[in-house]
ZATISE-552061 format. One record per residue (C-alpha): residue number from 1; residue in one letter; x, y, z. Coordinates in nm, 4 decimals, decimal comma. Layout:
% residues N
PT  NUM  A  X  Y  Z $
...
% end
This chain:
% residues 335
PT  1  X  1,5655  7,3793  -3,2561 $
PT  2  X  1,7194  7,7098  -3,1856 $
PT  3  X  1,4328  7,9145  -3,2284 $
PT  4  X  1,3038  8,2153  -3,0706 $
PT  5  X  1,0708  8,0007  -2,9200 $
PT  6  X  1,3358  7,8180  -2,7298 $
PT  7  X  1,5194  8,1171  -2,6469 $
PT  8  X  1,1915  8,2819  -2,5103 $
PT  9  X  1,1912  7,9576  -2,2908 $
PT  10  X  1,4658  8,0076  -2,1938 $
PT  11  X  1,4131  8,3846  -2,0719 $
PT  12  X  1,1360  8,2834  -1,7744 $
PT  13  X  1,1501  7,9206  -1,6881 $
PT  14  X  0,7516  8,0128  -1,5247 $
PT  15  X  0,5966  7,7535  -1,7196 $
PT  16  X  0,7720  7,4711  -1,5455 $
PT  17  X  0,6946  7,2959  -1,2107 $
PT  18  X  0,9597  7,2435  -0,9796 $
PT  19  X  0,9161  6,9515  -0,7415 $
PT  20  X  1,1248  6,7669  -0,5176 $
PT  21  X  1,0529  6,4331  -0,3156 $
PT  22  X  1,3169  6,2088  -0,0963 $
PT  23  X  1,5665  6,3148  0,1947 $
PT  24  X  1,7623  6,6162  0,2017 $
PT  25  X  2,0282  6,4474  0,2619 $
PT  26  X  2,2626  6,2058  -0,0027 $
PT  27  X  2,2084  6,1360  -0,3304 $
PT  28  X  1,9707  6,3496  -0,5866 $
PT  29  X  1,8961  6,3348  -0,9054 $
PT  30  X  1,7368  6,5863  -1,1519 $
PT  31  X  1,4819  6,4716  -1,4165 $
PT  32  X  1,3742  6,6755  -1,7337 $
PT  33  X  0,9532  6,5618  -1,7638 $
PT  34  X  0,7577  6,6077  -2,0538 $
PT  35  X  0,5291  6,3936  -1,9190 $
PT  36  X  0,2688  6,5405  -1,6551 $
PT  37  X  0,2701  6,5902  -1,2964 $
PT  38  X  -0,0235  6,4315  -1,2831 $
PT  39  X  0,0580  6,0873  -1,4891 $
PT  40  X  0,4067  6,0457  -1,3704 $
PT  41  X  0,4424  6,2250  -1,0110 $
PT  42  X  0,3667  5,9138  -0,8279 $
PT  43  X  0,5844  5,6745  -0,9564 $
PT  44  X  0,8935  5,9301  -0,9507 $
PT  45  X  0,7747  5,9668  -0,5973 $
PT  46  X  0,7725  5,5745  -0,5483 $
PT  47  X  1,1329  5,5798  -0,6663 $
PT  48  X  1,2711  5,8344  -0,4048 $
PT  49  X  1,1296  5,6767  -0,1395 $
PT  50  X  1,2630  5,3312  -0,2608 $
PT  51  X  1,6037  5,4175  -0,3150 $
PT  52  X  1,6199  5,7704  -0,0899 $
PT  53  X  1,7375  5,9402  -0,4293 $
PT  54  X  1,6216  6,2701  -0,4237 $
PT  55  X  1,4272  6,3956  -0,7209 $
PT  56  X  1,4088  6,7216  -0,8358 $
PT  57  X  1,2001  6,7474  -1,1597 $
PT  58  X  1,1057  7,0113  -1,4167 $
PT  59  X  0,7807  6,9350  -1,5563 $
PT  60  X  0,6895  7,1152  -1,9101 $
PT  61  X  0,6505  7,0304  -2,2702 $
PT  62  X  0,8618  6,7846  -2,4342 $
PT  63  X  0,9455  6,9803  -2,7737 $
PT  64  X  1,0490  7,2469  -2,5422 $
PT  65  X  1,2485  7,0684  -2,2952 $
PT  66  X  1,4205  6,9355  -2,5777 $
PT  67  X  1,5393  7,2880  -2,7398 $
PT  68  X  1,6386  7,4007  -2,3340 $
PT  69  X  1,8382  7,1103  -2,3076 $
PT  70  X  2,0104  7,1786  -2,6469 $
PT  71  X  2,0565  7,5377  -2,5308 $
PT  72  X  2,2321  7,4541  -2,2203 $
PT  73  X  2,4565  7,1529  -2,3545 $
PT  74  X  2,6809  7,0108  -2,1112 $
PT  75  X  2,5590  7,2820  -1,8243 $
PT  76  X  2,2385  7,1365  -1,8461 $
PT  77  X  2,1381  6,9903  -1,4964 $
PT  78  X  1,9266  6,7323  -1,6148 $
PT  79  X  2,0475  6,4121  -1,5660 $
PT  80  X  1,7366  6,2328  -1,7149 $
PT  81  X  1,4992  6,3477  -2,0035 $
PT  82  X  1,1800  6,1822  -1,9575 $
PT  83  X  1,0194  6,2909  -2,3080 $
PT  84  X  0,5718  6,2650  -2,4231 $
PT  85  X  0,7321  6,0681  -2,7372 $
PT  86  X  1,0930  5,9124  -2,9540 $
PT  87  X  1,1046  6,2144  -3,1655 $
PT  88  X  1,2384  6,4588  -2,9191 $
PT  89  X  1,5042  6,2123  -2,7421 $
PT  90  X  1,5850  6,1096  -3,1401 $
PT  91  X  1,6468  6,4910  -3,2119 $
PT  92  X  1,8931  6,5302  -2,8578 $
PT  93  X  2,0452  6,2098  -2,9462 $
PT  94  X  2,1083  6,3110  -3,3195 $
PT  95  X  2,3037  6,6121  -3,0980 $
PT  96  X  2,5414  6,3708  -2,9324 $
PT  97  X  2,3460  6,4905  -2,5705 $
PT  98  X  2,2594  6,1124  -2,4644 $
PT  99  X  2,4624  5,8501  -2,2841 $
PT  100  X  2,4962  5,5023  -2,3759 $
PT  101  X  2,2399  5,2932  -2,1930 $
PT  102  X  2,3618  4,9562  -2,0337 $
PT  103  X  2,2183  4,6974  -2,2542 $
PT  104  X  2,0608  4,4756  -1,9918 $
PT  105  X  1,8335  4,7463  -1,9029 $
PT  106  X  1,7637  4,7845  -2,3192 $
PT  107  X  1,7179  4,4482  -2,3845 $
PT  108  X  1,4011  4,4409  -2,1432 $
PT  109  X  1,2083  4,6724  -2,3880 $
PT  110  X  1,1595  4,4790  -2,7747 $
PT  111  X  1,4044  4,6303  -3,0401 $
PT  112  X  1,1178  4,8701  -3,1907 $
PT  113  X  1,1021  5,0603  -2,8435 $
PT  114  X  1,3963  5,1760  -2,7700 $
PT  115  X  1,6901  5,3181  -2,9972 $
PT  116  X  1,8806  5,1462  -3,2453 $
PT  117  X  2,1879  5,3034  -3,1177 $
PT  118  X  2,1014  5,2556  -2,7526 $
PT  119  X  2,1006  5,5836  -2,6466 $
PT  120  X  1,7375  5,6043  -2,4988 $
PT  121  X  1,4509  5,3423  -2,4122 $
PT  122  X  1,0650  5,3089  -2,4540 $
PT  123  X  0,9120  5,3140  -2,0666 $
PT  124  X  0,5444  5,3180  -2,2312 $
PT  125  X  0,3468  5,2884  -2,5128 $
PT  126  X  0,0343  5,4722  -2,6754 $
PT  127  X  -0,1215  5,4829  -3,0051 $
PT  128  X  -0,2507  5,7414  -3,1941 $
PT  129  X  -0,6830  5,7799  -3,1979 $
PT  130  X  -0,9454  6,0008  -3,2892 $
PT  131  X  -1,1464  6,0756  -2,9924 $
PT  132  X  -1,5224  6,1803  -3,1060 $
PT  133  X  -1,8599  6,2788  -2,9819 $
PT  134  X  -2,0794  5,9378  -2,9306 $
PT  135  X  -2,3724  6,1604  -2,9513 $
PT  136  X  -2,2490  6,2970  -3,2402 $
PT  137  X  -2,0557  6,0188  -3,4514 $
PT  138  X  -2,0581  5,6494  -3,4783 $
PT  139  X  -1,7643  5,4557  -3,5749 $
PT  140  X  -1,8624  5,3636  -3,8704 $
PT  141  X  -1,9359  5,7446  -3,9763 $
PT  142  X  -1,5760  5,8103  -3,9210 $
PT  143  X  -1,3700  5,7967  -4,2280 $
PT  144  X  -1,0959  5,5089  -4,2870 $
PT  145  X  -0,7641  5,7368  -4,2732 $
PT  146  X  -0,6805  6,0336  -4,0784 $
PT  147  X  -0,5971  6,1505  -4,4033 $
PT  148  X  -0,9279  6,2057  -4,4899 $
PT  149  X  -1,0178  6,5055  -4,2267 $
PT  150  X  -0,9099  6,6877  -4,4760 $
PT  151  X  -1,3009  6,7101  -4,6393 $
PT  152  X  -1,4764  7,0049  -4,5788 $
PT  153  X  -1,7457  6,8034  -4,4586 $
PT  154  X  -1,5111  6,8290  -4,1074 $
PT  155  X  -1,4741  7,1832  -4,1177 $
PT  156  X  -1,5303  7,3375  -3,7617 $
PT  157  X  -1,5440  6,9660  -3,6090 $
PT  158  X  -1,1799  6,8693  -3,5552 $
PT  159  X  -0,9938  7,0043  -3,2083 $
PT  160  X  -0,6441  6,9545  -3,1778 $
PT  161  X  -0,3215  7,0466  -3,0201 $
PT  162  X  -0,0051  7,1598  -3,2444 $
PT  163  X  0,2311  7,2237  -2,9863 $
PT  164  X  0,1930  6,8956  -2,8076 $
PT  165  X  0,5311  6,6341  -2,8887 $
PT  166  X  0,3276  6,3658  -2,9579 $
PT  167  X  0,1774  6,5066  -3,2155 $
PT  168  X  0,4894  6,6733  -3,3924 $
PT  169  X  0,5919  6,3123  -3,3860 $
PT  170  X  0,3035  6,2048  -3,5663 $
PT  171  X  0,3558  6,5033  -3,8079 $
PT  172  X  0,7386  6,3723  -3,8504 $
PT  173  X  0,5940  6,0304  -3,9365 $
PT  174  X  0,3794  6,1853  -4,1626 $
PT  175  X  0,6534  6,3486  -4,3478 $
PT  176  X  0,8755  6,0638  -4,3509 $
PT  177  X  0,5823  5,8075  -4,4791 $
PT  178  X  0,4426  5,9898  -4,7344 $
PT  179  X  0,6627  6,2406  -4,8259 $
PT  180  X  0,7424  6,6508  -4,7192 $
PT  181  X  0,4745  6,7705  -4,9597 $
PT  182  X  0,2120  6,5569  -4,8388 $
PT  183  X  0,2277  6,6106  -4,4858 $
PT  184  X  0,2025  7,0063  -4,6050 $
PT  185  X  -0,0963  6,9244  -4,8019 $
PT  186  X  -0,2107  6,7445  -4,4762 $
PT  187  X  -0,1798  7,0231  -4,2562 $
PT  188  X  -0,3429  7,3331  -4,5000 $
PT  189  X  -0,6243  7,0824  -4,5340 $
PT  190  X  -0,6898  7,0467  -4,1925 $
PT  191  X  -0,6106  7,4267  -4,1329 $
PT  192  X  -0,8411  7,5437  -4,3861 $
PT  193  X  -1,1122  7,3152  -4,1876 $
PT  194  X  -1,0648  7,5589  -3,9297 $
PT  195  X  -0,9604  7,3539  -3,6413 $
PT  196  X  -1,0149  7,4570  -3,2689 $
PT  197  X  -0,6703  7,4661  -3,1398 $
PT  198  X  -0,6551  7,3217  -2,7626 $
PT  199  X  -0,4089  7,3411  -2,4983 $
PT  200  X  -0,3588  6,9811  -2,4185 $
PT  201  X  -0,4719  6,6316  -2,4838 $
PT  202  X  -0,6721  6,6244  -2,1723 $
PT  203  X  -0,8397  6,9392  -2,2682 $
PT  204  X  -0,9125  6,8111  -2,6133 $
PT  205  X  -1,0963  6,4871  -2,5289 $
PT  206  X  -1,3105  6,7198  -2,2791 $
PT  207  X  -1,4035  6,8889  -2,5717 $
PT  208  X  -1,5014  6,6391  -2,7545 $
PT  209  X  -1,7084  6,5361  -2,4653 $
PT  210  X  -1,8758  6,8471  -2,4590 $
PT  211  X  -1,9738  6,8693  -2,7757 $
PT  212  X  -1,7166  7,1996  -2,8248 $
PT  213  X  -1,5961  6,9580  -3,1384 $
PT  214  X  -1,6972  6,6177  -3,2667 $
PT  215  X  -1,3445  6,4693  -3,3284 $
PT  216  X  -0,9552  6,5485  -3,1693 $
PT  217  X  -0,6833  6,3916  -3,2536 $
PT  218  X  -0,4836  6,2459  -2,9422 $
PT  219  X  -0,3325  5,9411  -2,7635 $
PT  220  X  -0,5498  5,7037  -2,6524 $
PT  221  X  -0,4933  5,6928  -2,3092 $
PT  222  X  -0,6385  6,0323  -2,1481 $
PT  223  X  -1,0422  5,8698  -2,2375 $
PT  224  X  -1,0205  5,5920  -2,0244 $
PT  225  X  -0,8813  5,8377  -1,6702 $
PT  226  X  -1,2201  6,0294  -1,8375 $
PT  227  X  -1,4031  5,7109  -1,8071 $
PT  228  X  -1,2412  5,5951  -1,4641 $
PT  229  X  -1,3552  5,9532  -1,3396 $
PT  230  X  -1,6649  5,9995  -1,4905 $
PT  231  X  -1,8027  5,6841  -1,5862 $
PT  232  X  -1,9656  5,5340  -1,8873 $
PT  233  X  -2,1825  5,8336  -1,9893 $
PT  234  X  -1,8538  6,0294  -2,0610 $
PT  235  X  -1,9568  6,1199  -2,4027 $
PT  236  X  -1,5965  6,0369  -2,5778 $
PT  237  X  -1,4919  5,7057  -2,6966 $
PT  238  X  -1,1517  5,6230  -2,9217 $
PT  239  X  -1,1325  5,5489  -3,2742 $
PT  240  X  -0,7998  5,3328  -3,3515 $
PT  241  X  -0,7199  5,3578  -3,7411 $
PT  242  X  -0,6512  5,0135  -3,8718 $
PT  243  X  -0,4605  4,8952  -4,1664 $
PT  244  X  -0,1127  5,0402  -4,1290 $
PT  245  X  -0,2756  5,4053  -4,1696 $
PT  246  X  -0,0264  5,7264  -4,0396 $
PT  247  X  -0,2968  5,7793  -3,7948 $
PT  248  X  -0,2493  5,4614  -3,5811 $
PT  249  X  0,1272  5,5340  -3,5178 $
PT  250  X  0,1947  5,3521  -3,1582 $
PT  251  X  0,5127  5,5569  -3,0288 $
PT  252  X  0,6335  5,5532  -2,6544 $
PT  253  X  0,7471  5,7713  -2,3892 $
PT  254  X  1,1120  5,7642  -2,3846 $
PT  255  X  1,3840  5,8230  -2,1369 $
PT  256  X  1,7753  5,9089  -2,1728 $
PT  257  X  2,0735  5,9799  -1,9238 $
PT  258  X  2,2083  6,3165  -2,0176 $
PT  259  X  2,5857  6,2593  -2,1430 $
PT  260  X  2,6814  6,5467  -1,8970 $
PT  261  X  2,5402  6,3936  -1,5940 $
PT  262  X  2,7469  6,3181  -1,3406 $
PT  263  X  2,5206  6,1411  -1,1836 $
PT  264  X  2,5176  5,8397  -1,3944 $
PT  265  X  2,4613  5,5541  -1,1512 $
PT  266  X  2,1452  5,7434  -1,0068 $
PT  267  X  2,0309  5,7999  -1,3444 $
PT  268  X  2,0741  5,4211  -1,4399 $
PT  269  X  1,8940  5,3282  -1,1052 $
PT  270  X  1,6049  5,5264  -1,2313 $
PT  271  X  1,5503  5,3899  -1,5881 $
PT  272  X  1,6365  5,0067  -1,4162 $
PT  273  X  1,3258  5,1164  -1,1996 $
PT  274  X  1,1153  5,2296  -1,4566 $
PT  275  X  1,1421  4,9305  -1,6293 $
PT  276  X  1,0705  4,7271  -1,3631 $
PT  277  X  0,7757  4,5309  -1,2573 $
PT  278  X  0,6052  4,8025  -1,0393 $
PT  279  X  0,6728  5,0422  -1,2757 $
PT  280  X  0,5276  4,9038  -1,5588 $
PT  281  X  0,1913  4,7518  -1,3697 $
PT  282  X  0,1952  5,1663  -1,2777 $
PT  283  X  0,1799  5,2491  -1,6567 $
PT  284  X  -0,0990  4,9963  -1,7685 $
PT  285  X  -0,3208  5,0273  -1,4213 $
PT  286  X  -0,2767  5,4147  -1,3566 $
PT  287  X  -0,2114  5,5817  -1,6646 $
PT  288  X  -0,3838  5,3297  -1,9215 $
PT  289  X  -0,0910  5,2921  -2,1260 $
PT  290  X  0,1213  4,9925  -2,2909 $
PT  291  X  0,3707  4,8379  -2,0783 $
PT  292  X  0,6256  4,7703  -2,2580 $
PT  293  X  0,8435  4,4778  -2,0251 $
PT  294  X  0,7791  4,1244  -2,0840 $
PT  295  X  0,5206  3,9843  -1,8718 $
PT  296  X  0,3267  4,3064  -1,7214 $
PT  297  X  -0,0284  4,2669  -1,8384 $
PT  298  X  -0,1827  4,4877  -2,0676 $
PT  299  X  -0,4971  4,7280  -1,9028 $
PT  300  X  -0,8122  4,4842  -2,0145 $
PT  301  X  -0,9776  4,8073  -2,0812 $
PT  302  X  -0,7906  4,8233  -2,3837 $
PT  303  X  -0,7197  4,6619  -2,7052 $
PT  304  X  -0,3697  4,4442  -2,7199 $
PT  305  X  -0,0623  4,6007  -2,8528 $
PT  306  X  -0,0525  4,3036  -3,0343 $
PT  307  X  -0,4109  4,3589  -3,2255 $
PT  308  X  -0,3105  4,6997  -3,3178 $
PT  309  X  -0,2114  4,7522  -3,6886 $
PT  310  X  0,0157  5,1300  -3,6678 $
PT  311  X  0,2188  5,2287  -3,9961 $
PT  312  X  0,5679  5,0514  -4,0045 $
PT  313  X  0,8267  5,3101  -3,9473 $
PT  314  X  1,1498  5,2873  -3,6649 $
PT  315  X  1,0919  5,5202  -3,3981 $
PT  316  X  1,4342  5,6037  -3,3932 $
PT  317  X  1,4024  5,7834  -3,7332 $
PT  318  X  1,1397  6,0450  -3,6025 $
PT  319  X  1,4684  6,2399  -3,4747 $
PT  320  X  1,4046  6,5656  -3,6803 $
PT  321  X  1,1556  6,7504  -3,4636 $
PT  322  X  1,3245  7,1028  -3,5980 $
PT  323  X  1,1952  7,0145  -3,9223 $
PT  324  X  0,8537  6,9526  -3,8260 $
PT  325  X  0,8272  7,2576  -3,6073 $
PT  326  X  0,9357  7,4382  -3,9122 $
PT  327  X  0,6807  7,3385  -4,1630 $
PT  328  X  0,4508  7,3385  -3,8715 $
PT  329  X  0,5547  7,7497  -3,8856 $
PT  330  X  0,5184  7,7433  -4,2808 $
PT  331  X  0,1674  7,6067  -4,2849 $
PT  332  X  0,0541  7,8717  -4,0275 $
PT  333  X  0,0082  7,5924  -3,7804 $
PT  334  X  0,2083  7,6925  -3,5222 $
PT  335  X  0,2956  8,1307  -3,5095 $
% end
């Protein structure tokens, strides 16, 4: 985790976005966000103004957040990590950075969604997809495992994005479900199909859209804001892997309370809120994901958590992101 990378980040925080909502006055509270501006402004927003806490956050990717937090141990400002996927809050929690999390507010979230040691909780779901071109592909021309992009018949139709967390996590699943060497032979496959390499999920299922590739691999949420944009002649459409495959892992974003907070209380206030009610109608209405709390319905646009059939592995055990971002170096993947 102590790369140059991180320590590059750590030169010129320009890639973050700072932003601040609530009074200026009383209680604040700083949150760590891998997840975007965009998908989770409003509901920190919602939160301020609900309990006057106010937030400062520092938007930027969740791999990278993680290593800055590392970096800065217990000077580290954040008081919540709000993280794209479990792998990054497993790798600060392997680091003894994470508080204990009252286990009311865990036992809202099932057991496979939050950690076994209680040191961070699931706020949302999403599953892994291929998005690809409907003018392009049908389902049924898509092959059965993600596995299988590996053919050169793909070669200069796959987009996707190595630097995003969720899918080192996926890459970490890989490598703990099959085994180091085949995740390597995974990634030179897909590398010697000469992938386009995109700068975000959002960017990638545009691309697909476009015709710029046929398939990406992403989460399955970012078609359907697409769709609620653009309507049903948004050329994109998901592809959920069935049968237990690696490429149908469902993770969830995660938060934690930083163990050198001292702004504990605020922090707990925040995860009680994002596991309540509002917050989780926010997730499956706004942001098309999986709410995760008892009771919230599911987005009808979507298939049921329930029907999905991901590869059986505990989130919790996705924890070693600095070995995945190493072989992701090896294989040429990432520079």
């Amino acid at each position: 985790m102590r790369s140059g990378l991180v320590l590059a980040v750590l030169a010129s925080f320009a890639w973050l976005v700072g932003w601040s909502c609530g009074g200026d006055d009383g209680a604040s509270l700083t949150v760590y966000s891998g997840r975007s501006q965009d998908l989770v402004g409003p509901i920190l927003e919602r939160f301020s103004d609900q309990t006057g806490i106010k937030i400062r956050v520092r938007y930027g990717d969740t791999a990278e957040l993680a290593g800055v937090i590392l970096e800065e141990g217990g000077n580290s400002p954040a008081d919540v990590f709000f993280a794209q996927d479990a792998g990054a809050l497993g790798a600060l929690d392997a680091e003894s950075q994470l508080a204990a999390i009252p286990q009311e507010l865990l036992d809202r979230v099932p057991a496979g969604f939050r950690a076994d040691d209680g040191q961070w909780v699931g706020i949302s779901g999403r599953s892994r997809v291929v998005a690809y071109n409907t003018d392009e592909l049908r389902p049924e021309d898509l092959p059965a495992s993600i596995k299988d992009f590996t053919d050169p018949a793909w070669k200069g139709r796959i987009g996707w994005v190595p630097t995003n967390g969720s899918f080192q996590a996926f890459v970490t699943a890989f490598r703990l479900l099959e085994g180091e060497d085949a995740a390597r032979v995974w990634l030179e496959g897909i590398k010697a199909n000469n992938p386009v390499e995109l700068p975000n999920n959002t960017a990638a299922v545009e691309a697909v859209a476009n015709g710029e590739v046929d398939v990406a691999f992403v989460n399955h949420y970012y078609l359907f804001q697409f769709l609620a944009e653009q309507g049903e002649g948004f050329k994109a459409r998901n592809y959920f892997f069935k049968d237990g495959d690696i490429g149908a892992l469902v993770n969830v974003a995660g938060a934690a309370m930083l163990e050198s907070s001292d702004s504990k209380d605020d922090a707990e206030r925040f995860l009680e809120f994002m596991l309540s009610q509002e917050a989780q109608q926010y997730f499956a209405d706004e942001t098309y994901e999986y709410p995760l709390v008892e009771g919230v319905a599911t987005n009808p646009l979507l298939p049921l958590l329930s029907e999905l059939q991901p590869p059986l592995i505990d989130l919790s055990s996705l924890s070693d992101l600095a070995g995945t971002q190493q072989l992701l170096r090896d294989t040429g993947v990432l520079p």
